[in-house]
MARBA-359551 format. One record per residue (C-alpha): x, y, z. Coordinates in steps of 0.001 Angstrom, whole numbers, plus 524288, in hexadecimal, padded with zeros to 5 digits. Example, Ala and Ser with C-alpha at 12.3 -4.5 7.8 and 13.67 -1.06 7.14 Angstrom:
<recs>
8300C7EE6C81E78835667FBDC81BE4
</recs>
This chain:
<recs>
62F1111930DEB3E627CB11E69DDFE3627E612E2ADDE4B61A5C133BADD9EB61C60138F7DC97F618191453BDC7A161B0614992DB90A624BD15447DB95761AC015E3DDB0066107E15C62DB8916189015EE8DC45261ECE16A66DBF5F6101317056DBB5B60C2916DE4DC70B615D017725DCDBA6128A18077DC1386041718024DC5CE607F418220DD28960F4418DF7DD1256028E19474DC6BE5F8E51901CDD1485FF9919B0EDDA505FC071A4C9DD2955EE421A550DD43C5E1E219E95DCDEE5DFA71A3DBDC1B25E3E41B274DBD2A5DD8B1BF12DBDFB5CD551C0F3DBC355CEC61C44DDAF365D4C81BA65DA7765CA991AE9FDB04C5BEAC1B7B1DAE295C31D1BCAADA14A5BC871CAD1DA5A55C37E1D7A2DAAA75C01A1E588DAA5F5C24B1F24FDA2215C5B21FFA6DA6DB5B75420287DAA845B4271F8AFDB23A5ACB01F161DA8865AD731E238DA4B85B4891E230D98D45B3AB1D66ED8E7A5B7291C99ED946A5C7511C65CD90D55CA701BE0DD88025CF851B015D8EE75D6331A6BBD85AA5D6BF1996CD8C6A5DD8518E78D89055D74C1803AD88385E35B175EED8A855E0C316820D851E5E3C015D6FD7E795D519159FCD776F5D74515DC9D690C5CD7E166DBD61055C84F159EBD5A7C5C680151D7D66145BFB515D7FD6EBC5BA2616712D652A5C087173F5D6C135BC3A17A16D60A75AF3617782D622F5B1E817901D707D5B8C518525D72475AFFB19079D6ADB5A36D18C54D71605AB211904ED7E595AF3419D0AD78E25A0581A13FD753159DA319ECAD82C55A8831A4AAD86935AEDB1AEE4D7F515B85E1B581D869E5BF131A84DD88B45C71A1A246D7DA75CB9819362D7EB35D78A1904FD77A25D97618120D745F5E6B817DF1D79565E97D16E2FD74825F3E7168BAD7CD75F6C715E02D71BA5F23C16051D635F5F03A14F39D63155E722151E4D6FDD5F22D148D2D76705ED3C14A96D851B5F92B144CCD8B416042314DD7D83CC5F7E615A92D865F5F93115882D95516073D158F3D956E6073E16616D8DF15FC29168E5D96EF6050C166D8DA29C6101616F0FD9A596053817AE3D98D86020E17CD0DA6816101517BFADAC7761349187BFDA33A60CFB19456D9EE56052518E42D96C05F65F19434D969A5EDCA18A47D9B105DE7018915D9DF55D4FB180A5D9A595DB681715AD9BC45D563164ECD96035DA04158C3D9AC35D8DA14A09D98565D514140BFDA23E5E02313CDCDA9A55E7CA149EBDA92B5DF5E15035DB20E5DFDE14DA9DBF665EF9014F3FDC0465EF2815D97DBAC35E3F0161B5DC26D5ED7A15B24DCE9D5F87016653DCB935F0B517117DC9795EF141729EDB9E55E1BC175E0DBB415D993180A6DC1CB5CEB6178C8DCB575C1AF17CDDDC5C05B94D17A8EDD22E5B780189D9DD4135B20918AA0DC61A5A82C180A7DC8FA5A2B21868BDD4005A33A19425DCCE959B7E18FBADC42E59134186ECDCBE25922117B51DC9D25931E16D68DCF8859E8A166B8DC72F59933158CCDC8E058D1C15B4ADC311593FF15F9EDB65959CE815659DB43959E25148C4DB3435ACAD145D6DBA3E5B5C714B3DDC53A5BF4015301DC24F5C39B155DEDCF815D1F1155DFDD26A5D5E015635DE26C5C99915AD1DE30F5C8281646EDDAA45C30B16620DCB305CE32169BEDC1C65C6D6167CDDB46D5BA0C16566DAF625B6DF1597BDA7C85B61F15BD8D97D05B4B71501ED90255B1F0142EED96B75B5B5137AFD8F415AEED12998D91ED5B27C11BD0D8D075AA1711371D825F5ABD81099AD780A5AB9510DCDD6A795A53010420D61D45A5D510068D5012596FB100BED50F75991F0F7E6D428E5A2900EFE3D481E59A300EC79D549E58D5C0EBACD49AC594910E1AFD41E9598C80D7E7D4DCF589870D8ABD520A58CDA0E138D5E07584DF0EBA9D639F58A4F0F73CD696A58CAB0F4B4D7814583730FBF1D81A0585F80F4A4D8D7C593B50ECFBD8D0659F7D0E5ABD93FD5AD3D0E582D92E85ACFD0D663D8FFF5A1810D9CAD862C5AB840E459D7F2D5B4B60D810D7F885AA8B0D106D77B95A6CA0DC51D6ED65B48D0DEDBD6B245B5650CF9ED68675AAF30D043D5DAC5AEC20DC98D587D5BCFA0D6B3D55A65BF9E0D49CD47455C8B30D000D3DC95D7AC0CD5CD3E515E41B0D628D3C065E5450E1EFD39505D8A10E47FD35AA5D3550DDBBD42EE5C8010E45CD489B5C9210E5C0D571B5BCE70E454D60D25C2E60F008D69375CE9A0F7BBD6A705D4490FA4BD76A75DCCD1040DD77E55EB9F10493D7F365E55F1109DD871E5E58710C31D95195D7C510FB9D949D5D676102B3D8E295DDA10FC32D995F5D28F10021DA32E5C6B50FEE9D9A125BD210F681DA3075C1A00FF24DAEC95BB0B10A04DA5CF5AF66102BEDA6D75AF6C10689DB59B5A72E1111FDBBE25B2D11143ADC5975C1EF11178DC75E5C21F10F12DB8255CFA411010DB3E25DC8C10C03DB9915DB5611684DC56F5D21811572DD0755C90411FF0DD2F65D1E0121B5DDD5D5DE6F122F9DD4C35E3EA11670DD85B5E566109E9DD1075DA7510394DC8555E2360FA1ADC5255DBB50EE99DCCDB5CE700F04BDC86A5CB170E495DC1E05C5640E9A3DB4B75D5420EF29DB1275D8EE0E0DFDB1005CBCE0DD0DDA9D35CE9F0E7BCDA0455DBCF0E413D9D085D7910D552D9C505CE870DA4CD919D5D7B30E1ACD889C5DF9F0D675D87CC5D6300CC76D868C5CEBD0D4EED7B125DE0A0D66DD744A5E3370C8DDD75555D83C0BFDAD77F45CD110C566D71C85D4350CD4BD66BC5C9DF0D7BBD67655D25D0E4FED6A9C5DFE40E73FD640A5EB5E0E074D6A415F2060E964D74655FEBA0E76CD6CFB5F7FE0ED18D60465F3F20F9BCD673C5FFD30FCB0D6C216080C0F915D5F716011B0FEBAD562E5FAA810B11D5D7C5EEA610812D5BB25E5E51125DD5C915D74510FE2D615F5D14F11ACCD58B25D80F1144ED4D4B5D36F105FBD52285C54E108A4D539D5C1A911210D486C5C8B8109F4D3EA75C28D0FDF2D41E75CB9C0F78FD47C65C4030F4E5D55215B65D0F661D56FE5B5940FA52D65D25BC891063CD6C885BA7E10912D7B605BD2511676D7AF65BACD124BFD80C05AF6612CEED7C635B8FF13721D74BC5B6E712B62D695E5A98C12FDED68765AB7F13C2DD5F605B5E7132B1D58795AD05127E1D549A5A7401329FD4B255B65F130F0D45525C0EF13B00D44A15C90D14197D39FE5D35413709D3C9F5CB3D12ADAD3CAB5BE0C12B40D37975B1A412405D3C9C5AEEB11879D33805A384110A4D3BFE599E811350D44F359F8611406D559B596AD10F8FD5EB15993B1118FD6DFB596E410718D797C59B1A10991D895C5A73D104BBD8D005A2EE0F752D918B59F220F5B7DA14F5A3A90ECEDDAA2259EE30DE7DDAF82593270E1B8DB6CA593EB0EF8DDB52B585800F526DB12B58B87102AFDAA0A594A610733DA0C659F8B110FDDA6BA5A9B9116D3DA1675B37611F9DDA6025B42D12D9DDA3BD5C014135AFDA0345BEBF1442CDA05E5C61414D9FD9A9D5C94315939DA44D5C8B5168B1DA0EC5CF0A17221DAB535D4F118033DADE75E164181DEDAE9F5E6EA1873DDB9BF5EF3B190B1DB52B5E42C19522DAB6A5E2911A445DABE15D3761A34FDA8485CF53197DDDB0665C30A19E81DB16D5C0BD19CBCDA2735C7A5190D6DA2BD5BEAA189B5DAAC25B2D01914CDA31F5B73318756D97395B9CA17C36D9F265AB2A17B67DA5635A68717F0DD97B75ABF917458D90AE5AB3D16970D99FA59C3616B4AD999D596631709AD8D075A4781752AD86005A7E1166C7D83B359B791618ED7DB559CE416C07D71EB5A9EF1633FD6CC05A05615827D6A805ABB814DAFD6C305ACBF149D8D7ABD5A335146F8D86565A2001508FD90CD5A60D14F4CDA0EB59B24159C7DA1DE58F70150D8DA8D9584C615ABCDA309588B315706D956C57ED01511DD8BD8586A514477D86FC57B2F14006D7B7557D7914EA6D77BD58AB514DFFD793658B6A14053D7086583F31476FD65BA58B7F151A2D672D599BE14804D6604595EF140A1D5CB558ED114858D533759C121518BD54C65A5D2144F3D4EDD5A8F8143FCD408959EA9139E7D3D6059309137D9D48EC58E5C12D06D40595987D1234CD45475954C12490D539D58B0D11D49D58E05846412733D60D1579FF11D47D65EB583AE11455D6D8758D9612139D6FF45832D12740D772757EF911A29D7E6D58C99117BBD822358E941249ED8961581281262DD9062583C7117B0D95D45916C1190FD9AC55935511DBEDA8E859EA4125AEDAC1C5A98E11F2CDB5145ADB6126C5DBF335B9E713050DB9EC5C1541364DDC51B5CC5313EACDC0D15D7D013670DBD155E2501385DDC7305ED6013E31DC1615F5D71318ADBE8B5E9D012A81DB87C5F11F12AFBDABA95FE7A125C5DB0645F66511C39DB7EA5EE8C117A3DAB585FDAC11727DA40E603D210D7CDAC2F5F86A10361DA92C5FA1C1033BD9C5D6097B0FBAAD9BD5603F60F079DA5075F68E0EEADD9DA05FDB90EC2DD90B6607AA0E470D97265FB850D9A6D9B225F46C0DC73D8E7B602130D90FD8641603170CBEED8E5660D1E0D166D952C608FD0D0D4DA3A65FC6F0CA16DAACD5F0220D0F6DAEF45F1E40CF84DBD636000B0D6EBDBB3E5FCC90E0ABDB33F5F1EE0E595DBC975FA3F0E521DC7BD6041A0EE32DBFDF5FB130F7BCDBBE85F48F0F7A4DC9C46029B0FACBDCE5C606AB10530DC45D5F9E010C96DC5F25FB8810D1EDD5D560B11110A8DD3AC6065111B9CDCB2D5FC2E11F66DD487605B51203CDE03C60D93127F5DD7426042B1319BDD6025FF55131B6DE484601EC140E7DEAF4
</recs>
């Protein structure tokens, strides 16, 4: 009989939470509406609230300095503090300080999280539901943003950034093997660009593509889906089965062994390869990638931009008449021990409309957002704008449809981690197709039993 894990921090803050939630929603009128009175009568100044913004997003990748001040203006009884959970923007080691924070005194109340860290926090009660705040302020959540955030029914967060999947192109490289940039492309037509695009021997090879050890990679032409695209069912069950996981894995391999086009599997894991390194050193000339590489194509301090990057839809399927991609927001909440949820939540709607856009290095989950202006506004923000094709960048976004993106259930990411052992056990040679589908199929449903309440 298999006993259900729960980790022992989370379990303990959810008894923490617990115990805070008895004490009421939210402290006394002054510190949410920042306002009390004098001796007379009167409405004195508003008080000062000093809030604290908890995430892992670094100054350089979000622009909180940009960000923050424009708030303030608006706002300026309200001060936002930055508070970075990891100074490398490490998201895995900032949730488990995260988890650390709200289990103690800790002040806590504004809370950005990644993708798959949402749902199970929201589940124990980290987060203050923000449905109230909606209505207070009038209006219809759906027609201002473009994904659910609804957990058991009720919305924890607010979507910030929303991150979509491309491929990032050598616009040289593709110029001098006589290709165009793709507007309207398969996966077995990336096989054959990457084929053409291959060059040389050694060390100095240049790959067609570079596929990464992410197990994003794993499930690439399940991307390509408009729902049930990655290794969980809409439904949180196993994905396993669908067809395109096998075709996907079929085509790593056959693109590393048979074709040569993509780094052996062996190589990435060896040496550490490391996909920014791969693609703007020349080393491959293809990169499906999220759209946080869009401000980087400009370059960065670390590795400048040498060539021109031009942008194409991640590929659609057989038969398939559009390109989709799958979404993956990034979620901003109160917290629920916050003793200014009132302001709190003031930032939150802020930023996850026009706040976000003034950082010029992410697209928005807001649906009233202007995306040409917000492409200007990207790439004309990155160290050199010349090297980004905005022509076939803003092509490639205005012709990809958004998959469907319910919130990850809250084992998405230990379901996603148990593929990756039996995928590069059949792309080592090391076990048959037919196996290694069976195995993941099995690991994903033990982990989802695991996790049933």
């Amino acid at each position: 009989m298999k006993i259900k894990k729960i980790p022992s921090l989370l379990l303990s803050l959810s008894l923490a939470l617990a115990v805070t939630a008895c004490g009421g929603g939210g402290g006394g009128s002054t510190s949410e509406s920042g306002q009390a009175k004098n001796e007379s009568g009167k409405e004195a100044a508003p008080e000062q609230i000093v809030l604290k913004l908890s995430t892992w997003q670094t100054d350089a990748k979000a622009q909180w300095s940009k960000i923050i001040p424009e708030f303030e203006k608006k706002h300026p009884n309200i001060k936002v503090e930055l508070d970075l959970l990891n100074e490398k923007g490490d998201s895995v080691a900032a949730m488990q300080k995260l988890d650390l924070m709200a289990a103690s005194n800790d002040q806590l109340d504004i809370v950005e999280l990644p993708y798959t860290n949402y749902s199970q926090r929201a589940d124990i009660g980290l987060f203050e539901p923000l449905d109230s705040y909606i209505e207070k302020d009038g209006y219809k959540y759906e027609d201002e943003y473009l994904v659910d955030t609804k957990v058991n029914g009720k919305i924890y967060a607010l979507p910030s950034s929303m991150q979509r999947w491309f491929v990032i192109m050598n616009k040289a490289m593709l110029e001098e093997a006589g290709l165009p940039v793709p507007t309207d492309w398969t996966w077995a037509e990336f096989e054959e660009y990457a084929k053409k695009l291959t060059k040389g021997d050694g060390a100095e090879k240049r790959y067609g593509a570079y596929l990464h050890n992410w197990p994003d990679y794993f499930q690439l032409q399940l991307m390509s889906k408009p729902s049930d695209n990655t290794f969980l069912k809409s439904d949180g069950t196993s994905n396993a089965k669908d067809p395109l996981l096998k075709a996907n894995l079929e085509m790593m391999k056959r693109m590393m062994y048979e074709d040569k086009s993509v780094n052996p599997y062996e190589d990435i894991i060896s040496q550490k390869l490391a996909y920014r390194n791969q693609y703007f050193n020349g080393l491959a000339a293809m990169l499906p990638m999220g759209d946080w590489m869009v401000a980087e194509s400009g370059g960065t301090e670390a590795i400048p931009a040498t060539f021109v990057t031009a942008f194409a839809p991640l590929p659609k399927l057989e038969g398939e008449s559009k390109h989709y991609s799958p979404v993956q927001p990034t979620y901003m909440a109160v917290a629920a021990k916050s003793k200014n949820k009132e302001a709190a939540y003031q930032f939150v709607r802020w930023y996850t409309s026009e706040g976000l856009e003034i950082g010029g290095r992410v697209f928005s989950g807001w649906a009233k957002s202007d995306t040409d202006k917000l492409v200007d506004t990207i790439v004309n923000s990155s160290i050199d704008p010349s090297k980004i094709d905005i022509e076939s960048l803003k092509y490639t976004i205005n012709n990809t449809i958004p998959g469907s993106a319910p919130v990850p259930v809250k084992y998405a990411d230990e379901a996603k981690n148990v593929v990756i052992p039996e995928a590069e056990l059949y792309i080592l040679n090391n076990q048959d197709l037919d196996q290694t589908i069976d195995s993941i199929d099995q690991k994903i449903t033990e982990v989802v039993n695991n996790n049933q309440n």
